[in-house]
C-alpha positions in Angstrom: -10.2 -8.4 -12.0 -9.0 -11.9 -12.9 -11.8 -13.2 -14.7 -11.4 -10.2 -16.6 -7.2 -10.7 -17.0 -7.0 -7.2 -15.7 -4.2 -8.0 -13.2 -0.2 -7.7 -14.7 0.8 -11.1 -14.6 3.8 -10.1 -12.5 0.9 -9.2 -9.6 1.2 -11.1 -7.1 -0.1 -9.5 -3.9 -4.3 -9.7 -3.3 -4.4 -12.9 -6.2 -5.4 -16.3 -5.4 -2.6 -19.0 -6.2 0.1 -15.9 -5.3 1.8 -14.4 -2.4 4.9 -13.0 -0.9 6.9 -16.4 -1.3 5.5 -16.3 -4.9 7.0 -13.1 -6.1 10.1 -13.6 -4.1 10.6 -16.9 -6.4 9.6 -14.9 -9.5 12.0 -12.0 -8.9 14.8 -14.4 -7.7 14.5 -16.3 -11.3 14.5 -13.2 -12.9 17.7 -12.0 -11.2 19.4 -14.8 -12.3 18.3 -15.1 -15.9 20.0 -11.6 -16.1 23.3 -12.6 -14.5 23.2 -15.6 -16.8 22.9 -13.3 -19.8 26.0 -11.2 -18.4 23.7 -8.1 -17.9 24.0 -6.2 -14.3 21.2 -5.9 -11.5 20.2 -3.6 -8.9 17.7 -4.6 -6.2 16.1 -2.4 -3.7 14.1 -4.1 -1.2 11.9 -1.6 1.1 9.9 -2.7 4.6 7.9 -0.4 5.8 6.2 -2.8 8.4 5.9 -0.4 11.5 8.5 2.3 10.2 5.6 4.8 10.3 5.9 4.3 14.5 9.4 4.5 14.5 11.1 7.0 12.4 10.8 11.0 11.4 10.4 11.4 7.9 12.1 14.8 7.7 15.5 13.1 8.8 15.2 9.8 6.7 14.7 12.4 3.7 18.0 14.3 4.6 20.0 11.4 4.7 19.0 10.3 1.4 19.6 13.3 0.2 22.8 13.2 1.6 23.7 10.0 0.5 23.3 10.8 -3.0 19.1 9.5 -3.7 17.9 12.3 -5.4 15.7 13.0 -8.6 12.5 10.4 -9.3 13.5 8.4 -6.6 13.3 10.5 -4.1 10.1 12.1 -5.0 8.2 8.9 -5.2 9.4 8.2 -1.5 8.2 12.0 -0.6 5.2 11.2 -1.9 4.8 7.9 -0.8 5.9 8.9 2.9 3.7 12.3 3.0 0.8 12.4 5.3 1.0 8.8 7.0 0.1 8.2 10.2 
């Protein structure tokens, strides 16, 4: 994939040269390039490390619900929550 510059150049996870610390730096300069240019930003950070132990899916979805997270949102974390183990 990289000899053939298949990869996004925002990719950093499974890339030599890149990690976790990498894209943290990336997204962080990013962030403030906008608020330099007077333009708002939303973040969303999401760790699912050992959530599939933990927590009932049925119950995280109704608080969302309740909460207000609702159209493509939500059905990207149906989907992305369905069927794991």
């Amino acid at each position: 994939m990289d000899k053939q510059n298949l990869f996004h150049s925002s990719q950093h996870g499974f890339r030599k040269g890149r990690s976790c610390l990498s894209q943290l730096l990336a997204h962080h300069d990013f962030v403030l390039r906008l608020l330099a240019e007077g333009q708002n930003v939303n973040t969303v950070y999401l760790d699912f490390a050992k959530a599939f132990d933990k927590v009932d899916f049925n119950i995280v979805l109704s608080k969302m619900k309740k909460i207000g997270i609702h159209g493509k949102i939500l059905d990207f974390i149906k989907a992305f929550l369905a069927n794991r183990t």
